[in-house]
C-alpha positions in Angstrom: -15.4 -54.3 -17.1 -12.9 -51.4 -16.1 -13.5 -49.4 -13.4 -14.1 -45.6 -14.2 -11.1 -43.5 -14.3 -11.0 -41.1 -11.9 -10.2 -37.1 -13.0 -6.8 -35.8 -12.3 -6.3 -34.1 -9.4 -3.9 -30.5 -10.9 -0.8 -30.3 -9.7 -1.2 -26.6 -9.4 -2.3 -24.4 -6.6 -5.1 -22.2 -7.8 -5.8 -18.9 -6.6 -6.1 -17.9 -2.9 -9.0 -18.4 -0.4 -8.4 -14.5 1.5 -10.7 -12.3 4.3 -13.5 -10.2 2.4 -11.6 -6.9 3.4 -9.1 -5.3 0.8 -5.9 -5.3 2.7 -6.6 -9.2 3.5 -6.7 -10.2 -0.5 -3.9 -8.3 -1.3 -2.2 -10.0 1.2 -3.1 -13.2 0.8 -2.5 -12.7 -3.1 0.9 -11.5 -2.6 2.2 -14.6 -0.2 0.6 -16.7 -2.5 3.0 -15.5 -4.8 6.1 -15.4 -2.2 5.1 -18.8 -2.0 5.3 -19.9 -5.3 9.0 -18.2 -6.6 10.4 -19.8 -3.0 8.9 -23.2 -4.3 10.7 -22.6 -7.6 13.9 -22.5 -6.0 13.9 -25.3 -3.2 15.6 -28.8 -4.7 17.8 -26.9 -7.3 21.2 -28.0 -7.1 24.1 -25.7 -6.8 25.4 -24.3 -9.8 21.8 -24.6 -11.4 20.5 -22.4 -9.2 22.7 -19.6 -9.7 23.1 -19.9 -13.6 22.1 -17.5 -15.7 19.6 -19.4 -18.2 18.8 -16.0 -20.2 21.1 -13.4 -21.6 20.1 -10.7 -19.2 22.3 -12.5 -16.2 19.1 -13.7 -14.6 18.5 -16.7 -12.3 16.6 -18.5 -10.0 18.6 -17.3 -6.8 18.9 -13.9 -8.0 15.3 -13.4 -8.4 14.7 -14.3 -5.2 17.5 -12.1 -3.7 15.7 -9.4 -5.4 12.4 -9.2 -4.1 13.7 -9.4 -0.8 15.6 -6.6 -1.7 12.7 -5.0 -3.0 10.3 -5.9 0.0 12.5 -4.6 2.4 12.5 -1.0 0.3 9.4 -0.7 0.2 7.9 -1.7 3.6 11.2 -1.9 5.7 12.6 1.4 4.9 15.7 0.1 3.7 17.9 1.3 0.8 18.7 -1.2 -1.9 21.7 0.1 -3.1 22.4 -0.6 -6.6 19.2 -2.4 -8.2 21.1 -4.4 -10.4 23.3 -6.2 -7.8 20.1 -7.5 -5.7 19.7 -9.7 -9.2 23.2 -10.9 -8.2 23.9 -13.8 -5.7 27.3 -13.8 -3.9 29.7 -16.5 -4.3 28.6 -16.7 0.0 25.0 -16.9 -0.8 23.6 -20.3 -0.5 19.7 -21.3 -1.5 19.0 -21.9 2.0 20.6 -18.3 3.3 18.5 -16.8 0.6 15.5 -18.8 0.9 15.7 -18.1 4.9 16.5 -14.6 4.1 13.4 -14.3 1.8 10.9 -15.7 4.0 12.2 -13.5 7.4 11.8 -10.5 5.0 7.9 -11.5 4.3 7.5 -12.1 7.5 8.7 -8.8 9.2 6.8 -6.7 5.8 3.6 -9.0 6.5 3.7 -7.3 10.4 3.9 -4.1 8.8 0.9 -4.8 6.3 -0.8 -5.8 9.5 -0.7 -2.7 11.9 -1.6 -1.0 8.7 -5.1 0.3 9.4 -5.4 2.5 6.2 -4.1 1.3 3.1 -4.4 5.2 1.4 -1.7 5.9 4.5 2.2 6.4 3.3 4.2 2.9 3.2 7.6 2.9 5.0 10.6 3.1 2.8 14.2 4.3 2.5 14.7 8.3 2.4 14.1 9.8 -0.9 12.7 13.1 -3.0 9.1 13.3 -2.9 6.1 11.2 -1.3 6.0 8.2 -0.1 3.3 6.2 -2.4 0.5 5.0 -0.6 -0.1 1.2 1.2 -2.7 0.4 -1.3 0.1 1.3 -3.9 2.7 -0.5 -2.3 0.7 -3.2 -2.0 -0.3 -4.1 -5.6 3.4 -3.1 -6.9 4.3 -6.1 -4.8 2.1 -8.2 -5.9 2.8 -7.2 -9.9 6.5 -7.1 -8.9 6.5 -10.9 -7.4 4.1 -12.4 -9.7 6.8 -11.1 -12.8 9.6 -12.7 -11.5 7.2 -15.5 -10.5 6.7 -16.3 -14.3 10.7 -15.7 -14.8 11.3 -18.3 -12.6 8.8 -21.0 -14.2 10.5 -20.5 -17.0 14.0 -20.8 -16.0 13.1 -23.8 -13.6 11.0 -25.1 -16.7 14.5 -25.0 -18.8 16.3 -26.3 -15.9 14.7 -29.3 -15.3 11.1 -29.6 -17.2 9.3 -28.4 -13.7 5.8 -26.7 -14.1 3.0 -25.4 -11.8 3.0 -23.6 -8.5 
């Protein structure tokens, strides 16, 4: 007689447990997808990680160069420069600078999401024309902003070496 076969465990990580309150799901929504594009990136060998796997330049090491670029606009109050060149690793950057990089800048925005006590309040961000947009704003441009590049970088790890999930 066989024994019964026992159901898969998925090798993907489903959806966030977060708080009740509004500021703590977007939160715990958007470092579940910080999470998920670092993962995409740690064990990829040099050049791989750096090579452009689409005709629009992009790659795994660039994507996540840019949303650190883009984190630090929008809740550190830095200027990004020229948008185009945060898609662009250095010959200097290496995955674990940009990986270390990345995960400082979500920690430093995630303290300013935290003293954040009203999410209709304006977000921190470099000088420019016009209002700054709200938290709430902020907060769910992130979240669209990471989980796009998130499903960029499936894809390209996909090609890369036939990786899937989160």
């Amino acid at each position: 007689m066989t024994a019964p076969s026992r159901p898969r465990r998925p090798t993907d990580t489903g959806p966030p447990r977060t708080g009740a309150g509004e500021k703590a799901t977007l939160r715990g929504f958007l470092d579940y997808l910080r999470e998920s594009i670092a993962a995409k990136v740690v064990g990829v060998p040099e050049p791989q990680v750096r090579t452009a796997a689409v005709p629009s330049g992009t790659s795994l090491l660039g994507l996540l160069k840019h949303l650190a670029s883009v984190e630090r606009f929008y809740l550190l109050g830095e200027d990004a420069g020229d948008w185009q060149a945060t898609m662009r690793p250095s010959a200097h950057d290496t995955v674990d600078g940009v990986l270390a990089d990345y995960r400082a800048t979500a920690e430093r925005a995630n303290q300013v999401i935290d003293a954040c006590h009203d999410l209709s309040a304006p977000a921190p961000r470099a000088p420019r024309p016009g209002p700054a947009p709200s938290m709430r704003w902020v907060l769910v441009h992130l979240i669209e902003e990471t989980g796009r590049h998130a499903g960029h970088a499936d894809i390209l790890r996909e090609q890369l070496d036939g990786s899937t999930g989160r």
